[in-house]
VEXLUM-904555 format. One line per 2 residues: their letters; for each residue x, y, z of C-alpha. Coordinates in steps of 0.25 Angstrom, whole numbers, padded with zeros to 4 digits. Example, Ala and Ser with C-alpha at 12.3 -4.5 7.8 and 13.67 -1.06 7.14 Angstrom:
<recs>
as) 0049/-0018/0031  0055/-0004/0029
</recs>
This chain:
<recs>
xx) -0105/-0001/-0315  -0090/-0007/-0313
xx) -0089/-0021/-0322  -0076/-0029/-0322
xx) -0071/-0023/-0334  -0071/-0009/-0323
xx) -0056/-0005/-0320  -0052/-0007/-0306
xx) -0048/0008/-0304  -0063/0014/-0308
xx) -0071/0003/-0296  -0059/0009/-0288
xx) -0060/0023/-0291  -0075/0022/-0289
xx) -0072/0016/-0274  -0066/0028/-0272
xx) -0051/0019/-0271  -0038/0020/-0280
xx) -0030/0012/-0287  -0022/0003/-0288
xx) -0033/-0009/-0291  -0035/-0023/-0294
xx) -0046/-0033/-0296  -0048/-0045/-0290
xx) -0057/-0057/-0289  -0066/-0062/-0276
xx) -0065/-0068/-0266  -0081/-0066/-0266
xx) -0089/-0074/-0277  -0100/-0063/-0285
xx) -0112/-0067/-0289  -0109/-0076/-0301
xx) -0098/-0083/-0293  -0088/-0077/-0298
xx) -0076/-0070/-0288  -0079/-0055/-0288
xx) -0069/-0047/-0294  -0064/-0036/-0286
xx) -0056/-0023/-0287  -0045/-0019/-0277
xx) -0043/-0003/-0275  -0034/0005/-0266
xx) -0046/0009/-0259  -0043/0022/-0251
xx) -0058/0019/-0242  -0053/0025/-0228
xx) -0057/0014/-0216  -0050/0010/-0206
xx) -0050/0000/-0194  -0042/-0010/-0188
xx) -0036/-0020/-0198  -0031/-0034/-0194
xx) -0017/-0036/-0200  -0018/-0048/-0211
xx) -0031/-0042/-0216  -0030/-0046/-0230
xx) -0042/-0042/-0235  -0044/-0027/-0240
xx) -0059/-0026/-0242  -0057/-0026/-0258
xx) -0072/-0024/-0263  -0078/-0031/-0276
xx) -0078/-0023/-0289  -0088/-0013/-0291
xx) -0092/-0012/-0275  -0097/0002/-0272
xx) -0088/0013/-0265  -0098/0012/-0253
xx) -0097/-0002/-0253  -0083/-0004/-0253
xx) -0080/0007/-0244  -0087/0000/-0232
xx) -0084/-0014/-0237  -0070/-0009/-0234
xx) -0074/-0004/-0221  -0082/-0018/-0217
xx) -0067/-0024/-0221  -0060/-0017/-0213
xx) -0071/-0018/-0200  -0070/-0033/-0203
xx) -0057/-0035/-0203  -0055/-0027/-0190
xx) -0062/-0039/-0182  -0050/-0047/-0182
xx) -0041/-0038/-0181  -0046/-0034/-0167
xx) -0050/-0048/-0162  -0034/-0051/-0166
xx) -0032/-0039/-0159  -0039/-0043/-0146
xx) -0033/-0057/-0147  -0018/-0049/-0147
xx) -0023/-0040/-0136  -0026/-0052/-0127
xx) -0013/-0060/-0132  -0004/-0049/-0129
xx) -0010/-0047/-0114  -0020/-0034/-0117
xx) -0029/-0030/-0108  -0043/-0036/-0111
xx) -0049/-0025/-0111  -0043/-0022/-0124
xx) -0044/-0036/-0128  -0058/-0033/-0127
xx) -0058/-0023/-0133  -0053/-0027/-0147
xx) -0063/-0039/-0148  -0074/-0030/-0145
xx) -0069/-0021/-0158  -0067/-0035/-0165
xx) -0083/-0035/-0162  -0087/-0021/-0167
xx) -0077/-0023/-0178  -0088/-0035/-0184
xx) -0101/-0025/-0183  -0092/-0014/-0191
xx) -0089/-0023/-0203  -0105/-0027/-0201
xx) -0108/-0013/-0202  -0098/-0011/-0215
xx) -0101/-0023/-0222  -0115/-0017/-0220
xx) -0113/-0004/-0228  -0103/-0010/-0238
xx) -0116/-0021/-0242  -0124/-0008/-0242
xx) -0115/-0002/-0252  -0112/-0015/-0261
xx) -0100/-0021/-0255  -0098/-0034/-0250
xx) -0091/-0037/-0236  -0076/-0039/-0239
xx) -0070/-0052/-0238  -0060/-0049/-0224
xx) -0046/-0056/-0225  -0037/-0057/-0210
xx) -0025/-0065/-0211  -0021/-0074/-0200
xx) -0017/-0066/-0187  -0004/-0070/-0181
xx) 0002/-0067/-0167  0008/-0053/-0166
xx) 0015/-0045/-0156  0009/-0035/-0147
xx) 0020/-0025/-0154  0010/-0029/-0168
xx) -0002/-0026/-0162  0001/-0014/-0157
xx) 0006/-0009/-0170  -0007/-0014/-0176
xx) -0014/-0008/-0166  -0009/0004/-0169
xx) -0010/0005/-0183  -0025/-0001/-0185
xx) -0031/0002/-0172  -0023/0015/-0167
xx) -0023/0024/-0180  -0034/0017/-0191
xx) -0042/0011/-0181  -0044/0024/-0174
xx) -0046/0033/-0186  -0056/0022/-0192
xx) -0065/0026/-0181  -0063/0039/-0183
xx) -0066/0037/-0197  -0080/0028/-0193
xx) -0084/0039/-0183  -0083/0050/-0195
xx) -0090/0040/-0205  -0101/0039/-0194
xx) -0103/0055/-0194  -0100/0059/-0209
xx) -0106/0046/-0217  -0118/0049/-0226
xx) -0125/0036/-0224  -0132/0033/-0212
xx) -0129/0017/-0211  -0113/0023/-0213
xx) -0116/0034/-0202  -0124/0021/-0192
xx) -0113/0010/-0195  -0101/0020/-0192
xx) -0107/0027/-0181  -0107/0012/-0174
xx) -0096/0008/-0179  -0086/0022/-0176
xx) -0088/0020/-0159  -0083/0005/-0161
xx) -0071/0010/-0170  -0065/0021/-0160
xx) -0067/0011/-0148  -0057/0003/-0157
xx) -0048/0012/-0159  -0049/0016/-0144
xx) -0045/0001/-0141  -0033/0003/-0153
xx) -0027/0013/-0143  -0028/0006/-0131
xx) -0023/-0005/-0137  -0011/0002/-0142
xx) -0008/0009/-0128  -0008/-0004/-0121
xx) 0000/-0009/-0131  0011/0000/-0131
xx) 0013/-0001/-0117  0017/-0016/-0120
xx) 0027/-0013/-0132  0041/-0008/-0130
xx) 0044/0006/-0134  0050/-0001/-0148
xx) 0036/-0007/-0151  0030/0006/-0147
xx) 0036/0012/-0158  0033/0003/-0169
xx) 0018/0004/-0164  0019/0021/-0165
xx) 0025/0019/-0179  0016/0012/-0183
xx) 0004/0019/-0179  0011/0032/-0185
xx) 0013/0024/-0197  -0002/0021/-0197
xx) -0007/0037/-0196  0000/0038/-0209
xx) -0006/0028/-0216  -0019/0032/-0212
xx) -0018/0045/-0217  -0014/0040/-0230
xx) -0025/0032/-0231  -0035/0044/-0226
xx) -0027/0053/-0237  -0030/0044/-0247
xx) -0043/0038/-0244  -0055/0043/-0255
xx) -0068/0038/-0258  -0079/0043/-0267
xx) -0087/0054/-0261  -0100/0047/-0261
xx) -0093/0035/-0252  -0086/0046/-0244
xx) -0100/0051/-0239  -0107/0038/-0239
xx) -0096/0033/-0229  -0092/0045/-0224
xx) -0078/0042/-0224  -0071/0054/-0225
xx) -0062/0061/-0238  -0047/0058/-0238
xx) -0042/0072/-0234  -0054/0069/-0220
xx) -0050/0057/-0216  -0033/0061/-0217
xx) -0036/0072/-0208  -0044/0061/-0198
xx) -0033/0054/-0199  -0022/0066/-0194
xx) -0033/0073/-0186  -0033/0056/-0178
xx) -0017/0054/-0179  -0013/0067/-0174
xx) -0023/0065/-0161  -0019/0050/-0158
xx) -0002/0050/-0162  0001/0066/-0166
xx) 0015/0065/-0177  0011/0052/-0183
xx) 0006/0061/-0196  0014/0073/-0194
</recs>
């Protein structure tokens, strides 16, 4: 059983994360009053969705919190935070003159984006975690030529392999209530990444050949960062199977088997 006096890097190590770590205290009270101390990993947990830019908050889960639990804390986190990142997004749309069908679009997937953190915060209770505290800075105006990079990058390349990676879950989880949750919840992830690319082609048509540019950098750029994190994601083998998330060496192969059908060369 961890106790305070329990080195950071052995509650990390049992999450399945690396090091470096550090404690912290709170910002939620425990059950004397006191602020909860917390340990904060490098943890390699592979999920991905659409993040806002400003999100500040990183899901960081209290000490001692079961693998299970922090792994889907983590995933509730990011399904959280993926609520304002498409209402801003479907607020941009309109600013910038989009069709509303799109517009539409993006605040439905702000909707479904509320049931899947439900369903996440679910399992992580299940599993002892807490729902973690979500943190969005103030958004602020920004150019169709930033939205479209964003786009890119969070709805193009991790969006799409997050629903990938939900429709896998759903097939090869252990656990039935992982199997019903992600078998809601993949449909809902690959119509949004299905609204990323249309979003981006009607973007692109917009932006000068320059802009166009920076937004295709960007997305390569993004290919190769989600490789590393596949290549370097781990959990222990018990979460693994509960979760059904796949091993490092699966999940890099998703990701190349992906880039290479949606933008061949970007991980040549």
């Amino acid at each position: 059983m961890p106790t305070q006096d329990t080195p950071c890097e052995e509650l990390c190590e049992a999450l399945g994360a690396t090091t470096p770590c550090s404690r912290f205290m709170g910002p939620e009270a425990g059950e004397d009053g006191g602020l909860l101390e917390k340990v904060k990993c490098e943890a390699p947990f592979l999920c991905e969705g659409r993040r806002p830019e400003g999100l500040c908050s990183d899901g960081a889960v209290a000490t001692g919190t079961p693998a299970l639990g922090a792994l889907f804390a983590r995933m509730a986190h990011l399904e959280a935070a993926s609520v304002p990142a498409f209402e801003r997004l479907a607020d941009e749309l309109a600013a910038h003159g989009a069709p509303e069908r799109l517009v539409r679009a993006a605040r439905r997937a702000a909707k479904d984006e509320v049931r899947h953190a439900s369903a996440m915060e679910s399992l992580a209770q299940r599993h002892g975690a807490p729902m973690p505290e979500l943190t969005v800075a103030p958004f602020q105006p920004r150019t169709l030529v930033a939205l479209a990079i964003e786009n890119a990058v969070e709805g193009c390349v991790r969006e799409t392999f997050g629903a990938l990676l939900a429709g896998w879950q759903a097939r090869s989880a252990e656990d039935a209530q992982v199997r019903e949750s992600l078998a809601t919840i993949a449909p809902d992830e690959l119509r949004h990444a299905e609204l990323s690319w249309a979003i981006d082609a009607w973007a692109l048509e917009q932006l000068s050949p320059e802009a166009r540019e920076r937004v295709e950098a960007a997305r390569r750029e993004a290919w190769r960062e989600l490789e590393q994190d596949a290549a370097s994601s781990h959990l222990p083998e018990a979460v693994a199977r509960v979760s059904g998330l796949p091993s490092a060496e699966v999940a890099r192969g998703l990701v190349r088997e992906l880039a290479l059908e949606l933008m061949p060369g970007a991980l040549a």
